[in-house]
C-alpha positions as CSV (number, residue, x, y, z in Angstrom):
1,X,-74.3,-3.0,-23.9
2,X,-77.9,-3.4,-25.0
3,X,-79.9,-6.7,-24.4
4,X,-82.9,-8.0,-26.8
5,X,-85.8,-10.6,-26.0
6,X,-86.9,-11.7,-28.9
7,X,-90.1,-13.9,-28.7
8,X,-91.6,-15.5,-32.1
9,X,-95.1,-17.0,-30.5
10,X,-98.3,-18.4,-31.8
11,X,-100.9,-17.5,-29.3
12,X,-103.7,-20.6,-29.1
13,X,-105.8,-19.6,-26.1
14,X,-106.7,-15.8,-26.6
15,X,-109.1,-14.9,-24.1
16,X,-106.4,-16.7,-21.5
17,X,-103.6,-14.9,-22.8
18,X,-105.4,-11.6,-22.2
19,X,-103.9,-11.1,-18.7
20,X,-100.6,-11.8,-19.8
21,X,-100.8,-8.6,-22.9
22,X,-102.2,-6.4,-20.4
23,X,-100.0,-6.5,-17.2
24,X,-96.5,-7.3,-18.7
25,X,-95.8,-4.1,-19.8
26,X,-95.5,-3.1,-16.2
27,X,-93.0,-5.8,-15.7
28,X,-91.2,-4.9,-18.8
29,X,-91.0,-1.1,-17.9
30,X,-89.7,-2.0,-14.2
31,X,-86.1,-3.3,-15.5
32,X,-85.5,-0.5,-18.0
33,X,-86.9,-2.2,-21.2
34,X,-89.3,-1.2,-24.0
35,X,-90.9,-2.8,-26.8
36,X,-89.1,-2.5,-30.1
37,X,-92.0,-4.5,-32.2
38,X,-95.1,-5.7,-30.2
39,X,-96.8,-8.8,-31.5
40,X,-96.5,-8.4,-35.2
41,X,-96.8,-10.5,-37.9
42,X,-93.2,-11.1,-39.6
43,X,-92.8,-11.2,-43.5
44,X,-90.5,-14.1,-44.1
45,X,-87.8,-12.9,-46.5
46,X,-85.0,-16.2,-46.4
47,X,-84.9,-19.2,-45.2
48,X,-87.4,-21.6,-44.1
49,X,-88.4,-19.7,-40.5
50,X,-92.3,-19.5,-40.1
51,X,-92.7,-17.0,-37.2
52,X,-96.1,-16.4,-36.6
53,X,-96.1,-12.9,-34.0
54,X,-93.0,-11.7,-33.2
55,X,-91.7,-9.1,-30.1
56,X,-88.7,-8.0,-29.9
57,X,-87.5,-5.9,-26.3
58,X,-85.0,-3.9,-25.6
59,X,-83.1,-3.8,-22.1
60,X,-80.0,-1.4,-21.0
61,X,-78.3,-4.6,-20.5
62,X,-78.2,-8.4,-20.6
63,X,-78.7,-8.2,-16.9
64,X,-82.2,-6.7,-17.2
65,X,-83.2,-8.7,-19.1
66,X,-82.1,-11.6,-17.2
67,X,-83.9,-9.8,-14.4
68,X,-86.9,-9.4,-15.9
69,X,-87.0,-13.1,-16.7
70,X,-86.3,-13.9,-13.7
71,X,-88.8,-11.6,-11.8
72,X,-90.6,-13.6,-8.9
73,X,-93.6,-11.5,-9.2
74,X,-93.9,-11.8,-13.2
75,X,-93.3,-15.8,-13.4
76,X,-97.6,-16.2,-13.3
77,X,-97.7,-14.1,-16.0
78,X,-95.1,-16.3,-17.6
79,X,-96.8,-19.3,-16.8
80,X,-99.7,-17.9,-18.5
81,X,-98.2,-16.9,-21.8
82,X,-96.3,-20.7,-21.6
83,X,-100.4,-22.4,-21.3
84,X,-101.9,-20.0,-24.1
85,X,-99.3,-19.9,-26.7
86,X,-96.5,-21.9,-28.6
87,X,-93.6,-19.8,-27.4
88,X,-89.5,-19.7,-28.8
89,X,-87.7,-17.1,-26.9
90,X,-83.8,-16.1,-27.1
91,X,-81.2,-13.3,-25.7
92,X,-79.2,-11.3,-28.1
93,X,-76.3,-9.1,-26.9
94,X,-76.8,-5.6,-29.4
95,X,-73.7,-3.9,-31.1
96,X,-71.8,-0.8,-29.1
């Protein structure tokens, strides 16, 4: 069954969140996912969520993404994106 990531972030540090939009993919790729919706800004149609950029990535499985997270080589990159930006992040199982 498909996994999503879906991140709602407000970046505060740009030029230090640089390295972070330009070597994740690679990370991303490596356990089988892709980007659905890279860094866009959301319209708000109910409810009183104020996303500011959303992602939103899709894995073969929960277990990729789970991987992914937990990829020794990507948690600077992590680290990164958790100085330079205001981050919510959560794992949704898709529909068969």
């Amino acid at each position: 069954m498909k996994a999503f990531l879906v991140l709602d972030f407000a970046v505060h540090d740009f030029p230090g969140f640089r390295p972070y939009v330009s070597a994740i993919p690679a990370f991303i790729q490596k356990h089988g996912g892709r980007y659905i919706v890279r860094g866009v800004e959301p319209t708000v149609m109910e409810g009183d969520w104020s996303p500011e950029l959303m992602v939103i990535l899709e894995f073969p499985s929960r277990e990729n993404a789970k991987a992914f997270l937990d990829d020794p080589d990507a948690q600077a990159l992590f680290d990164v994106r958790h100085r330079t930006t205001n981050s919510k992040l959560v794992l949704v199982d898709g529909c068969d």
